[in-house]
N, C-alpha and C positions, 0 to 999 in steps of 0.2 A: 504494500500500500504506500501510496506517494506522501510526501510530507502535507501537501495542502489537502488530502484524501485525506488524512487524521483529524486534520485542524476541523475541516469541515465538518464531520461526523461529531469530533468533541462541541462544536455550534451545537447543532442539531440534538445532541444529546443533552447541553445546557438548558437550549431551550425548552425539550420535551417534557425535563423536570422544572423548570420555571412555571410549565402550564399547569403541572400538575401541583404543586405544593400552591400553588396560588386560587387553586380550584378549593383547595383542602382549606384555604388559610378563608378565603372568601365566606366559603358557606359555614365554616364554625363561627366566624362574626357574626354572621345573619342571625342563624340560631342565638350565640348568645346575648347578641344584642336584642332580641325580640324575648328571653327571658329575664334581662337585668332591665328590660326597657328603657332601652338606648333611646336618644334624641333621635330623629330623622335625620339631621344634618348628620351625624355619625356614622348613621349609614350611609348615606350618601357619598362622604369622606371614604369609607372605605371601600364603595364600588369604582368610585373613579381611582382607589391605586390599583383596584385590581384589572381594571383597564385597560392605566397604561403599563402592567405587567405583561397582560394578552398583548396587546401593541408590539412592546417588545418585541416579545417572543417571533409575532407576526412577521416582523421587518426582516430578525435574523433567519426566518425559516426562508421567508423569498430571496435573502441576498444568500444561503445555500443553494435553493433549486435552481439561480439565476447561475452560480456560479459551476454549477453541475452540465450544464448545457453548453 
């Protein structure tokens, strides 16, 4: 495997866990904030990090498939 073949994969595989702990970290806020009865703006705060987390992720997954081609 080529050196920019690793780099890439290790992207891809950053991101794939970026999506997932952010999936995890998202919806235990949800839940706990709808049982500690968070303010709305709190949640709201923490759907737009998990956002621009997905975002993220999004950009690095296209600048791998861009660069795979």
């Amino acid at each position: 495997m080529k050196p920019t073949e690793t780099a890439q994969v290790k992207q891809a595989r950053l991101a794939a866990i970026v999506i997932f702990v952010t999936m995890l970290l998202w919806m235990a806020s949800q839940w706990i904030g709808g049982q500690i009865g968070l303010a709305a703006r709190f949640a709201f705060l923490f759907d737009l990090a998990a956002l621009a987390a997905f975002a993220w992720a999004l950009i690095v997954l296209i600048r791998v498939w861009r660069a795979r081609q």
